[in-house]
ZAVO-777355 format. One record per residue (C-alpha): residue in one letter; x, z, y; residue number from 0. Coordinates in Angstrom, 2 decimals, always signed. Layout:
! ZAVO-777355
code:X:Z:Y:pos
a:X:Z:Y:NUM
...
! end
This chain:
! ZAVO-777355
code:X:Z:Y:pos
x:-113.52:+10.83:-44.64:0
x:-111.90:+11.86:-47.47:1
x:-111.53:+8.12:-48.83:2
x:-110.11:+7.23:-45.55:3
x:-107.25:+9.85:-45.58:4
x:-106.02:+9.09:-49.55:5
x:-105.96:+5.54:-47.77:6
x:-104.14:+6.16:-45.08:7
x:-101.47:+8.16:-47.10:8
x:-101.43:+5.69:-49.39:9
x:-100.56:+3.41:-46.36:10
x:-97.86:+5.68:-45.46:11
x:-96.18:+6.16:-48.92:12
x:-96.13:+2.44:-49.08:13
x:-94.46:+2.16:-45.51:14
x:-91.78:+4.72:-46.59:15
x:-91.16:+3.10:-49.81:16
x:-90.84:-0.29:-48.27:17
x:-88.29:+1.42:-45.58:18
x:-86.54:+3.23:-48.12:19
x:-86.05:-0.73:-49.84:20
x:-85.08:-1.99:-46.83:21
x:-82.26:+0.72:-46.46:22
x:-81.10:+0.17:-49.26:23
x:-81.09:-3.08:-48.91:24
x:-79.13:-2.94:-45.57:25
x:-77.01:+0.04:-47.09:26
x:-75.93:-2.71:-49.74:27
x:-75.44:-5.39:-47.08:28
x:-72.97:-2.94:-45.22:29
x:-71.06:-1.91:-48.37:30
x:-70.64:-6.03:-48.92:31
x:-69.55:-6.56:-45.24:32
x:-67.31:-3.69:-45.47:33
x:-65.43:-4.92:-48.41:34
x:-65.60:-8.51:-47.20:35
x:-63.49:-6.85:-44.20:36
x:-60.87:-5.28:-46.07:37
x:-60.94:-8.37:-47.47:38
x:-59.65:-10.54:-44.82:39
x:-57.74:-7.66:-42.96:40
x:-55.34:-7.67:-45.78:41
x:-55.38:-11.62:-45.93:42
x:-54.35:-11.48:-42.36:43
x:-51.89:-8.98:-42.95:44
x:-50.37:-11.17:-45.65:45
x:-50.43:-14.12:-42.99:46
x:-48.59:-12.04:-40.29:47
x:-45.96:-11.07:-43.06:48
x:-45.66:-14.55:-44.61:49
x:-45.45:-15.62:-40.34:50
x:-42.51:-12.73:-40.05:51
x:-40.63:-13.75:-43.20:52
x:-40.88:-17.25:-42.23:53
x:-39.38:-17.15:-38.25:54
x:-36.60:-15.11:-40.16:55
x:-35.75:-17.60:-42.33:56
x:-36.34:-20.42:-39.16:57
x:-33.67:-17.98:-37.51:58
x:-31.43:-17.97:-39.79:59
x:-31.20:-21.39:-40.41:60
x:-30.93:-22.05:-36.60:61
x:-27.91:-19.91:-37.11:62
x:-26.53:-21.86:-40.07:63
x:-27.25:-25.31:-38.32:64
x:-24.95:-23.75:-35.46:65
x:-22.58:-22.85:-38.04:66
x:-22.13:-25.78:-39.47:67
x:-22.25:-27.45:-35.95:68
x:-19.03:-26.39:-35.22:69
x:-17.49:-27.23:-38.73:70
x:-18.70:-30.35:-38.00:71
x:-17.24:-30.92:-35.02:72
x:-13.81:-29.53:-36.13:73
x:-13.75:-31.82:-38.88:74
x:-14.51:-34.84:-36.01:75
x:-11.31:-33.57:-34.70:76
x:-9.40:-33.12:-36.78:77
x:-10.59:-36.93:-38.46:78
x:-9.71:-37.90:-34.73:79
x:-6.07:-36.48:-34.77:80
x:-5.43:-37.99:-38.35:81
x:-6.43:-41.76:-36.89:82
x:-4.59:-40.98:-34.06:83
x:-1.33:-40.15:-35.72:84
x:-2.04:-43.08:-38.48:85
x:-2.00:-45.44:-36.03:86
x:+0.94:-44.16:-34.26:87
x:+3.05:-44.12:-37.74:88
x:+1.48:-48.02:-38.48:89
x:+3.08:-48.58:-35.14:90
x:+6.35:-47.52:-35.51:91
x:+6.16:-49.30:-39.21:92
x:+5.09:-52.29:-37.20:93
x:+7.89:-52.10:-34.46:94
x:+10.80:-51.17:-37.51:95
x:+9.44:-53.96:-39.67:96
x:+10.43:-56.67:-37.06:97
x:+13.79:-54.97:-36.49:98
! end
């Protein structure tokens, strides 16, 4: 009887050292997932900050393209006005070179 209970708490010590190996081992696993998580948390904080800085910059060019919209379109005029009036002065050349 005696034989049977060294074996059976030699049973048990090797049960509790192969559970204390497998926390460890699961211990390890969760320190690994844990920094793979910071990991990415601060790659997708990076991504939300590179997505912020770049619908600034999208905004602000939106603005400038408006911007320079309306030069443009100033300068159209004011091109227009300047044919305009060329035309009129070749005209009056025209009509005081056959006088």
């Amino acid at each position: 009887m005696a034989e049977k209970k060294i074996k059976g708490e030699k049973l048990v010590k090797e049960a509790i050292t192969d559970l204390d190996a497998e926390i460890s081992k699961l211990r390890k696993d969760r320190t690994s997932l844990n920094s793979e998580l910071k990991g990415v948390d601060k790659s997708m904080e990076n991504t939300q900050e590179l997505e912020r800085n770049l619908k600034e910059k999208i905004a602000r060019l939106g603005e400038k393209e408006a911007r320079l919209q309306g030069r443009k379109n100033k300068l159209k005029q004011k091109n227009d006005s300047l044919n305009e009036r060329l035309s009129k002065v070749k005209t009056i050349k025209d009509q005081l070179g056959q006088v």
